[in-house]
C-alpha positions in Angstrom: 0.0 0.0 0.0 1.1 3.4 -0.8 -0.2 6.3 1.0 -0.4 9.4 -0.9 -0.8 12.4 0.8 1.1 14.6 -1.3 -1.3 14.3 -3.7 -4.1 14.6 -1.3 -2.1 18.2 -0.3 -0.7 19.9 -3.9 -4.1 20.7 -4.8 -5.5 21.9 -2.0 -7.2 25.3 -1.8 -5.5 27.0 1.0 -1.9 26.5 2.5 -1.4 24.0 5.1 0.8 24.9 7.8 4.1 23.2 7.8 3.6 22.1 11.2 0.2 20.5 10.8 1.9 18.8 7.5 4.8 17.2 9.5 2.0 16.1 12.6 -0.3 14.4 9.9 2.6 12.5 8.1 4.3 11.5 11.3 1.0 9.7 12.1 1.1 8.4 8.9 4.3 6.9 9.4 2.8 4.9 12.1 0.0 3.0 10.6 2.1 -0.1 8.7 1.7 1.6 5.1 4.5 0.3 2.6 5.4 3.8 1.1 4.8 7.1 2.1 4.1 9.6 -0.9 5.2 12.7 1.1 6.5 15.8 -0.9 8.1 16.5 -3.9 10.4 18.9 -5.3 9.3 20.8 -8.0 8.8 24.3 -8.8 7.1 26.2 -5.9 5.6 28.5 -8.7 3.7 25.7 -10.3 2.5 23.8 -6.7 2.6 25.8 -3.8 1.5 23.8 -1.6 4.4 21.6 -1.1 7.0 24.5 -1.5 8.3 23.6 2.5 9.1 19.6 1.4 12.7 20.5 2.1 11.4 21.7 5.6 9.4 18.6 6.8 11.6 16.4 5.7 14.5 17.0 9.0 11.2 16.5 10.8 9.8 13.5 10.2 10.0 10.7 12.7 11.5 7.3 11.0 12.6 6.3 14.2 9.8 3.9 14.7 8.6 2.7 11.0 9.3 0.5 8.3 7.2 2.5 6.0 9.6 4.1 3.2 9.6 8.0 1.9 8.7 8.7 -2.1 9.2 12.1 -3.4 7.5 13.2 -7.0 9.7 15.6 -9.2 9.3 16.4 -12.3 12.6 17.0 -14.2 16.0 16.0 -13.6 16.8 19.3 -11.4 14.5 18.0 -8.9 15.5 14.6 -9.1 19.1 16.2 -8.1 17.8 17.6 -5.0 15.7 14.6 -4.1 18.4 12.3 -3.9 20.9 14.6 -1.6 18.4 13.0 1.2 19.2 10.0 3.1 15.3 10.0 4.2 13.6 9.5 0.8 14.1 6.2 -0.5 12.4 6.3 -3.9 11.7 8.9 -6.8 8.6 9.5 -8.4 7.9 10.9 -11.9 4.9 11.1 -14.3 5.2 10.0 -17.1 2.5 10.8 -19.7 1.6 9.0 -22.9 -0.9 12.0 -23.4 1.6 14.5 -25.5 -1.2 17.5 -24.3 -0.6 16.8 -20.4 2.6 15.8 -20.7 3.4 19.4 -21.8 0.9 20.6 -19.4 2.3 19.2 -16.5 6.0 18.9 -16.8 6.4 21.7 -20.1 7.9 18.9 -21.6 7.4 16.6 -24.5 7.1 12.6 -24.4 10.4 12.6 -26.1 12.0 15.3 -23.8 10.7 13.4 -20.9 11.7 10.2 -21.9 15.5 11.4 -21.7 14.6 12.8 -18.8 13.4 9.3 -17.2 17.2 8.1 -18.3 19.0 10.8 -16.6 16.6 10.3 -13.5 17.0 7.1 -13.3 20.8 7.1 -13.7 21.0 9.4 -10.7 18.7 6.9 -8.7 20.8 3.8 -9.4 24.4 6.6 -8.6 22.6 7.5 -5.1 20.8 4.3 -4.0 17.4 5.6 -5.0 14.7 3.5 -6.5 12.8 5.1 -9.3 9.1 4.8 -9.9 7.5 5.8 -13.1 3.6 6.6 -13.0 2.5 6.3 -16.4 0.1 9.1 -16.5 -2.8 8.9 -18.7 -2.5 5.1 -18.8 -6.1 4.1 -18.8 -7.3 6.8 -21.1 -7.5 10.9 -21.6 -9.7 14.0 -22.4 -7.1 15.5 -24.4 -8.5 13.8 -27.8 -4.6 12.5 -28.1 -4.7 8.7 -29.2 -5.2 6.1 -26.9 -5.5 2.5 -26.6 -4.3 0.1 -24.1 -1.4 -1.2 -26.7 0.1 2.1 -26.6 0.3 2.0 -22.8 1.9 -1.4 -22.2 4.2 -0.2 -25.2 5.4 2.5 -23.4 5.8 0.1 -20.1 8.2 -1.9 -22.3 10.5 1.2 -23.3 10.5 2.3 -19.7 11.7 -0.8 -18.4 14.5 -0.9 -21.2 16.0 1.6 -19.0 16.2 -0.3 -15.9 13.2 1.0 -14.1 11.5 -1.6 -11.9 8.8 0.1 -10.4 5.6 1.6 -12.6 2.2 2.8 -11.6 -0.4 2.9 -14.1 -2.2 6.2 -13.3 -5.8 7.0 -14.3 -5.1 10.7 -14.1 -8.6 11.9 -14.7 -10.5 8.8 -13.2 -11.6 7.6 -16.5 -10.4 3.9 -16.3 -13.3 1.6 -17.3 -12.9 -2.2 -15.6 -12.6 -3.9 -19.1 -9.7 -1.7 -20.1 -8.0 -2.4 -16.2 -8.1 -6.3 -16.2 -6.9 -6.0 -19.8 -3.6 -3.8 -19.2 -2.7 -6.0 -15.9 -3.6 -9.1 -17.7 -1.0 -8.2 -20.4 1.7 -6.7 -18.1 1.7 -8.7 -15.1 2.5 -11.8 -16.2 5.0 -10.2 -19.2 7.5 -8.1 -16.9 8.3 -10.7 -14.4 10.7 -8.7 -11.7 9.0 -5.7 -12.5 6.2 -4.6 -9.6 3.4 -2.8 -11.7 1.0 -0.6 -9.5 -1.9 1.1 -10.1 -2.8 5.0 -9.0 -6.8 5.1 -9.6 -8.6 8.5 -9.3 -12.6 7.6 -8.6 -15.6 8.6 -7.1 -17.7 6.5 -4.4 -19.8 4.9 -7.5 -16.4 3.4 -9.1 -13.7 2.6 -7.1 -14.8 -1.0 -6.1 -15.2 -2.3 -9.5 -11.5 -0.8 -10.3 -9.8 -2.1 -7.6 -11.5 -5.7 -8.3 -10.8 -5.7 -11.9 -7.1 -4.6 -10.7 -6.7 -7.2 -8.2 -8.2 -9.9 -9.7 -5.2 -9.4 -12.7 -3.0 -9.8 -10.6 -2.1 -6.2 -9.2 -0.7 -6.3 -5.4 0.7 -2.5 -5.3 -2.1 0.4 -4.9 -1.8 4.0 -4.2 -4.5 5.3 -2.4 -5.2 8.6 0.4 -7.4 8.9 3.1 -10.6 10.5 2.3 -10.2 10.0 -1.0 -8.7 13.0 -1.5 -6.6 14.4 -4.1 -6.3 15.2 -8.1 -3.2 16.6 -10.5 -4.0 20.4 -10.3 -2.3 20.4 -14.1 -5.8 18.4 -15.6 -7.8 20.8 -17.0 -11.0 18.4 -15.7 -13.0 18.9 -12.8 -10.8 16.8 -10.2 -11.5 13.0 -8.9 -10.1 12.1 -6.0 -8.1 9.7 -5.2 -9.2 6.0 -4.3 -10.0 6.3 -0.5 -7.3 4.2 1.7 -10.2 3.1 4.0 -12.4 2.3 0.7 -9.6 -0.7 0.1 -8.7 -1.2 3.6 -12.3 -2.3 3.8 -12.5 -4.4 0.7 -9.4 -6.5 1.7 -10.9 -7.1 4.9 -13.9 -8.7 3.0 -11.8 -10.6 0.8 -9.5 -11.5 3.5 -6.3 -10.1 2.9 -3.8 -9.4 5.2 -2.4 -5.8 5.1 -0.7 -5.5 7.9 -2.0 -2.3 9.2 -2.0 -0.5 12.6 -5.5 0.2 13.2 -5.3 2.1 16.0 -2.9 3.9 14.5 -5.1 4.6 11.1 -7.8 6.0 13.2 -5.8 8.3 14.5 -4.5 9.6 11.2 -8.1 9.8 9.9 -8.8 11.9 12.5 -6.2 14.4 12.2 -7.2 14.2 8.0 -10.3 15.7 9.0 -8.9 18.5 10.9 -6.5 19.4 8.0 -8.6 19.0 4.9 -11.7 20.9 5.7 
């Protein structure tokens, strides 16, 4: 499991304090979650928001955790600073196979960014980083670009050419349709053997059951989630969906009876101090 409240945060409408930011993720570090996806490091011009990452970091807590820190950036300038820090154990960028939002949210094209991914992922290996590439737009876009689930497990292929291990099929814009999921995992999961393919779903309270099912059930075992379902890219020009609610698949792997390994006690807690924060 990988709790995301960075992207629960970037978008949100008014600044949250840096010290209620470090309180929240501290208790986040105590519930048993996998990864933590905590801050990032990209321009303070473009997401606010997070413009104090370099602040919380000296004050989180790992004392007491097993739970690892991810970091988004965006370009290999960030990636430079992201890997200075002892704390941060893996590298997150987007990756879009949507030429409009790749431009949109990284001023980049597919090509440019695909160089980028290379130099990124070069650093990672120089500094002891793991590198995981969310493949943005993977289930689909608004953007009238072409689509098709071939294109996205092509561009899976090319990524892992380059020695990335880690990738997150993303349904930026919370369009993925449970035909199209079982599909893509279908095809990748058994093909990239050694790779661990994730998925990042953006839905609403109607949808996110049947995604994570049709995920699962292909054979998906990594899923980014934040509490309250919170969250969106502020760079989509779309009305936002949130992300897939941690307690929405903490609840459906109870039913299904699988073992996550989570501090309950320690969940509640965090849920409560969500509600304080993002209100």
């Amino acid at each position: 499991m990988v709790e995301c409240p960075r992207d629960a945060m970037q978008g949100w409408k008014h600044f949250i304090p840096t010290a209620d930011k470090v309180a929240y993720l501290n208790s986040l570090l105590q519930v048993g979650f996998d990864v933590l996806d905590f801050g990032s490091f990209v321009s303070a011009k473009a997401i606010p928001q997070l413009a104090d990452t370099k602040e919380v970091i000296p004050q989180l807590d790992l004392s007491n955790t097993q739970t690892k820190l991810l970091a988004i950036i965006a370009n290999t300038r960030g990636a430079e600073e992201a890997v200075a820090y002892d704390e941060i154990s893996y590298l997150g960028f987007p990756f879009s196979i949507s030429e409009t939002f790749q431009m949109r949210n990284t001023n980049k094209t597919i090509a440019q960014s695909l160089v980028q991914v290379e130099e990124i992922q070069n650093l990672c290996v120089k500094n002891g980083k793991g590198l995981v590439i969310y493949i943005s737009m993977g289930f689909g876009n608004p953007y009238g670009d072409a689509y098709n689930a071939e294109i996205a497990i092509n561009w899976v292929s090319k990524i892992t050419q380059l020695g990335v291990t880690t990738i997150a099929m993303s349904d930026t814009v919370g369009v993925a349709k449970p035909d199209n999921i079982s599909y893509i995992f279908n095809n990748l999961v058994p093909e990239f053997k050694g790779i661990e393919i994730g998925a990042h779903f953006h839905s609403n309270h109607e949808t996110w059951e049947e995604k994570m099912q049709a995920a699962y059930a292909a054979g998906c075992r990594r899923f980014d989630s934040a509490l309250k379902g919170i969250g969106g890219c502020p760079m989509a020009e779309d009305e936002l969906v949130g992300n897939m609610a941690t307690e929405n698949i903490i609840y459906w792997c109870k039913k299904n009876n699988i073992s996550l390994g989570i501090n309950e006690a320690a969940f509640n807690k965090s849920m409560l101090q969500a509600s304080g924060i993002f209100i």
